[in-house]
C-alpha positions in Angstrom: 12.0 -8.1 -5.5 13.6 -9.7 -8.7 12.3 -9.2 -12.0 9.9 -12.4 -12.9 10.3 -12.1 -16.7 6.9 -12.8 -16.8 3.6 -10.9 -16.6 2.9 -10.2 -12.6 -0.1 -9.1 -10.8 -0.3 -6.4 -7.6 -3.2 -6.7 -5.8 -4.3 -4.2 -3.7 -7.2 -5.2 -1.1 -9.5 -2.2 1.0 -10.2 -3.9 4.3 -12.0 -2.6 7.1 -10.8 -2.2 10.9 -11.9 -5.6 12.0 -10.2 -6.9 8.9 -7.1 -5.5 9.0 -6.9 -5.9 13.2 -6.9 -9.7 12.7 -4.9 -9.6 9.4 -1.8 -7.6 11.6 -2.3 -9.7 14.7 -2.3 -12.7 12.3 0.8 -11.9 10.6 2.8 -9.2 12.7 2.0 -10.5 16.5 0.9 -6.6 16.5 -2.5 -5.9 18.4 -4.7 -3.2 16.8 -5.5 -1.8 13.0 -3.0 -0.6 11.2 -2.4 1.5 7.7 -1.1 -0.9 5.6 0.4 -4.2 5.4 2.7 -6.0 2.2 2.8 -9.7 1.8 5.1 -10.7 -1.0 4.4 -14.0 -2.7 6.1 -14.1 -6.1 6.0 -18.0 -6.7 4.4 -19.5 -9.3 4.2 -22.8 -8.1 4.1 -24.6 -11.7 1.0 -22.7 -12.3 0.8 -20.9 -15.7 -1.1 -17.6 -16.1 0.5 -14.2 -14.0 2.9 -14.4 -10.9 1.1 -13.0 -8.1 4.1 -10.7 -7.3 2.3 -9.1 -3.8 -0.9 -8.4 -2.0 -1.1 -5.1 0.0 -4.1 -4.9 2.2 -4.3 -1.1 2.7 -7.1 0.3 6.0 -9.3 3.1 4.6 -10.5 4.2 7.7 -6.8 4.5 9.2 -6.4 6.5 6.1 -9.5 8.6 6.9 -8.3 9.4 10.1 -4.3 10.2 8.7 -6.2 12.4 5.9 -7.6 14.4 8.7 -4.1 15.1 10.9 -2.7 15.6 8.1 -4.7 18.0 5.6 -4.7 15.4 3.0 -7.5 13.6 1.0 -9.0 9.8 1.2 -7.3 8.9 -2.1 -4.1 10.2 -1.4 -3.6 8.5 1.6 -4.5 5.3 0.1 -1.9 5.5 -2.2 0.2 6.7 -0.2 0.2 3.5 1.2 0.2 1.5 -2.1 3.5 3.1 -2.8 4.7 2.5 0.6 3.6 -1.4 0.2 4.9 -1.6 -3.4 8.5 -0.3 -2.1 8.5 -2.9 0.5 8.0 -5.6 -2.6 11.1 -4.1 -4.2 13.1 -4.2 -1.1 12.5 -1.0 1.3 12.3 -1.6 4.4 11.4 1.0 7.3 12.9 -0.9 10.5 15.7 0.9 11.2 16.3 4.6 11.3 18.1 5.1 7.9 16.3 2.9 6.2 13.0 4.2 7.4 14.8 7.6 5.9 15.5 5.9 2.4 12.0 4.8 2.5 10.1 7.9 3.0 12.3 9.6 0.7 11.3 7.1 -2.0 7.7 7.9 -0.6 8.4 11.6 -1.8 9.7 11.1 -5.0 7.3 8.5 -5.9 4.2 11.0 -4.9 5.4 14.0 -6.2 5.3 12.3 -9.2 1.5 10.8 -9.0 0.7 13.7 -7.7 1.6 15.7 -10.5 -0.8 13.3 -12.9 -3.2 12.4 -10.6 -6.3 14.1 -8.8 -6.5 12.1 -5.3 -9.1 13.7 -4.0 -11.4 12.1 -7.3 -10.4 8.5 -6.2 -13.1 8.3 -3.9 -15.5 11.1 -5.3 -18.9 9.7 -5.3 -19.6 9.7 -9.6 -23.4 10.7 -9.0 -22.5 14.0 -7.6 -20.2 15.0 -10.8 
């Protein structure tokens, strides 16, 4: 996605199942939750204030259940899939084969970075227990 030149919001919505079921039958013809799904708006429509560069509506509970096959936590799934909808909005795609490669290794070098900053597994950590 092209620079705006002017200040831009991300937002980043938790939906449920139920949610995100009708949101991907909705908008991909798809049937069934899925992890995540990028809608890139980017017009301003005369209106002053941010441009609302993208909406990514990420699943928790498809996360939950990839944190589990995979050994990972809550958190770090969920942004996994805020990177993976943030490199759609600047142009990734994951349709084909090699682009699906270009994409995930993006994914990785995008992660190892948070991942060296950030605690994932604290994302979720319920406060009142620290």
């Amino acid at each position: 996605m092209p620079g705006f030149g002017v200040a831009a919001e991300l937002h980043v919505i938790l939906v449920g199942s139920r949610t995100m079921a009708r949101l991907n039958a909705a908008y991909c013809g798809h049937q069934g939750r899925t992890d995540v799904l990028t809608f890139g708006l980017g017009e301003t429509g005369g209106v002053p204030g941010p441009v609302v560069a993208g909406e990514i509506y990420i699943c928790p509970d498809v996360a939950a259940v990839a944190a589990g096959r995979f050994g990972t936590s809550l958190g770090e799934e969920c942004v996994l899939y805020a990177v993976h909808g943030m490199l759609h909005l600047a142009g990734f795609d994951d349709g084909e084969p090699g682009a699906r490669r270009a994409m995930r290794q993006a994914e990785r070098r995008v992660m190892g970075r948070l991942r060296a900053r950030t605690d994932f597994g604290a994302i979720f950590a319920d406060s009142a227990a620290s």
